[in-house]
Structures are given as structure tokens and as C-alpha cells.
C-alpha positions as CSV (number, residue, x, y, z in Angstrom):
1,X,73.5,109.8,86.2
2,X,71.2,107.9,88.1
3,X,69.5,108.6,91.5
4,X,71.4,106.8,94.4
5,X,69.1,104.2,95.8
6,X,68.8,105.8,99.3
7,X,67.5,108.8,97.7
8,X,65.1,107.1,95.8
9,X,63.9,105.3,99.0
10,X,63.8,108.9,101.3
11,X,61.9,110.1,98.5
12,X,59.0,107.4,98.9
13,X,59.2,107.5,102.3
14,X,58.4,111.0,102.3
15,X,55.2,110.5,100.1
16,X,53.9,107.6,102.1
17,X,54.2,109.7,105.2
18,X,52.5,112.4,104.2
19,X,49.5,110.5,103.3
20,X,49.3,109.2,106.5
21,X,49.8,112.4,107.8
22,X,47.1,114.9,109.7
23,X,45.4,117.0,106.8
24,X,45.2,120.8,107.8
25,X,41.7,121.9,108.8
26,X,39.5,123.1,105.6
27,X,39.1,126.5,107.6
28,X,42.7,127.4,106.6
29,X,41.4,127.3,103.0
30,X,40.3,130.8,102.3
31,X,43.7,132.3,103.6
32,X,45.6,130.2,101.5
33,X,43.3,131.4,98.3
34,X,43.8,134.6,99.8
35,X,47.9,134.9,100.2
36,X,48.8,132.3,97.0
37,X,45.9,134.0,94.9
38,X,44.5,130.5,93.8
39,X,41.2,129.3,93.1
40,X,41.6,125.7,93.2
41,X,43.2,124.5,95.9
42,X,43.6,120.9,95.7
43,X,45.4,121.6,92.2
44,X,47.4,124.2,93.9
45,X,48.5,121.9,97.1
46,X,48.8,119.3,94.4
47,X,51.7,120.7,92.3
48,X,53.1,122.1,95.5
49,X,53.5,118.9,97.0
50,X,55.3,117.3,94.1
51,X,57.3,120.5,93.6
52,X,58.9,119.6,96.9
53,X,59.7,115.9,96.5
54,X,61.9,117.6,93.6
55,X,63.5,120.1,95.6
56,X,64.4,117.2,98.0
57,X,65.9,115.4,95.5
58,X,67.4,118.6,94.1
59,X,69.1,119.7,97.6
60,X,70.3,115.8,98.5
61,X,71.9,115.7,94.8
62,X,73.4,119.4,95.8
63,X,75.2,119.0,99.4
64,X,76.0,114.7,98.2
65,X,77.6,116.1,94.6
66,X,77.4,120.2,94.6
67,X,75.3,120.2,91.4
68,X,71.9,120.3,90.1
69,X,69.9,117.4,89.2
70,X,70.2,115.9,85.4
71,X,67.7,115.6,83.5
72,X,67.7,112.1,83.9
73,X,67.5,112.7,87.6
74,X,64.6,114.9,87.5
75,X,62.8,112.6,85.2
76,X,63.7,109.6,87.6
77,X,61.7,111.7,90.5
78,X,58.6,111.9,88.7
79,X,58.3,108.3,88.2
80,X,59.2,107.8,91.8
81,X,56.3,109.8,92.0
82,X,54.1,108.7,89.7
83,X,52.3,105.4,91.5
84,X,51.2,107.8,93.9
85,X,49.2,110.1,91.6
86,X,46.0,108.8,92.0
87,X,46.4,108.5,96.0
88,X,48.0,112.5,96.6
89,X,45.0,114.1,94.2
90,X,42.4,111.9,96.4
91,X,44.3,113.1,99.5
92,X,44.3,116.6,98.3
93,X,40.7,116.2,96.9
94,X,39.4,116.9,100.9
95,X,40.2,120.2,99.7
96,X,37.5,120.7,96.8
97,X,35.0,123.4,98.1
98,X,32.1,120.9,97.9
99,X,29.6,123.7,98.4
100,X,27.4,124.2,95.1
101,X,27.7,127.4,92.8
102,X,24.7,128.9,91.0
């Protein structure tokens, strides 16, 4: 099966929004290394992110049908997702600890 059209279209909706959305203040950063025990945290807000454009699709595909996604589905998301690679790892790039290690 293929995704439904309006799914599709919440699904970008949802991306552009969040890029126009407030970014949470760098000084949240070291609690968020702290409780999710990562060291990079643009890679780990990152795959979040795009974890949870699939569990949208996942729990629309769930209560509209009462089953999982297919693989076709859940291959369908990612390209939904994928124009907006470059644009969600610069938006998640204000992350990177710009500090210098030595």
C-alpha cells in the first residue's frame, strides 16, 4: 500500500513547521547529554526528529487502518523526508558545541 495523500501532506507540514519553529536554548544541552547519555547532540536530535515523523505516520496508519506501516509505507516516509535533510542537520547544527577541544 501506498501512503494516503493527506498523510503525506501532514507529514510535510509537520517538517516545515518545525523549522520555523523556536529552537530550545543551547543551555538545555548538557542535561540532555546528561539524561540520553549522548555526546553528539545534533546527531542525537537529528535521528530523534525523523524517528517521529515515522511514528506519526505509524500512529495515523494505526487508528485510519489498525495496522502497522508496510514497508512500502515506511520507505515512502523517508523520502517524504528526504528534501529536507540538508535543511533539519543545519537546523540542528545550532547545536554543535562550537567550543574548541585540546
Amino acid at each position: 500500500m501506498t501512503l494516503d495523500d493527506d498523510i503525506r501532506n501532514i507529514i510535510e507540514a509537520v517538517i516545515e513547521n518545525d523549522m520555523t519553529a523556536p529552537k530550545v536554548p543551547k543551555k538545555r544541552v548538557p542535561k540532555l547529554k546528561r539524561i540520553w547519555k549522548c555526546h553528539q547532540v545534533p546527531d542525537f536530535l537529528y535521528g530523534h526528529r525523523i524517528g517521529y515523523y515515522k511514528g506519526l505516520a505509524e500512529g495515523m496508519i494505526l487508528e485510519r487502518y489498525r495496522r502497522r506501516l508496510s514497508e512500502q509505507e515506511d520507505n515512502e516516509v523517508f523520502e517524504i523526508v528526504h528534501p529536507y535533510i540538508k535543511v533539519l542537520r543545519k537546523y540542528f547544527a545550532y547545536y554543535k558545541d562550537t567550543r574548541t577541544k585540546k
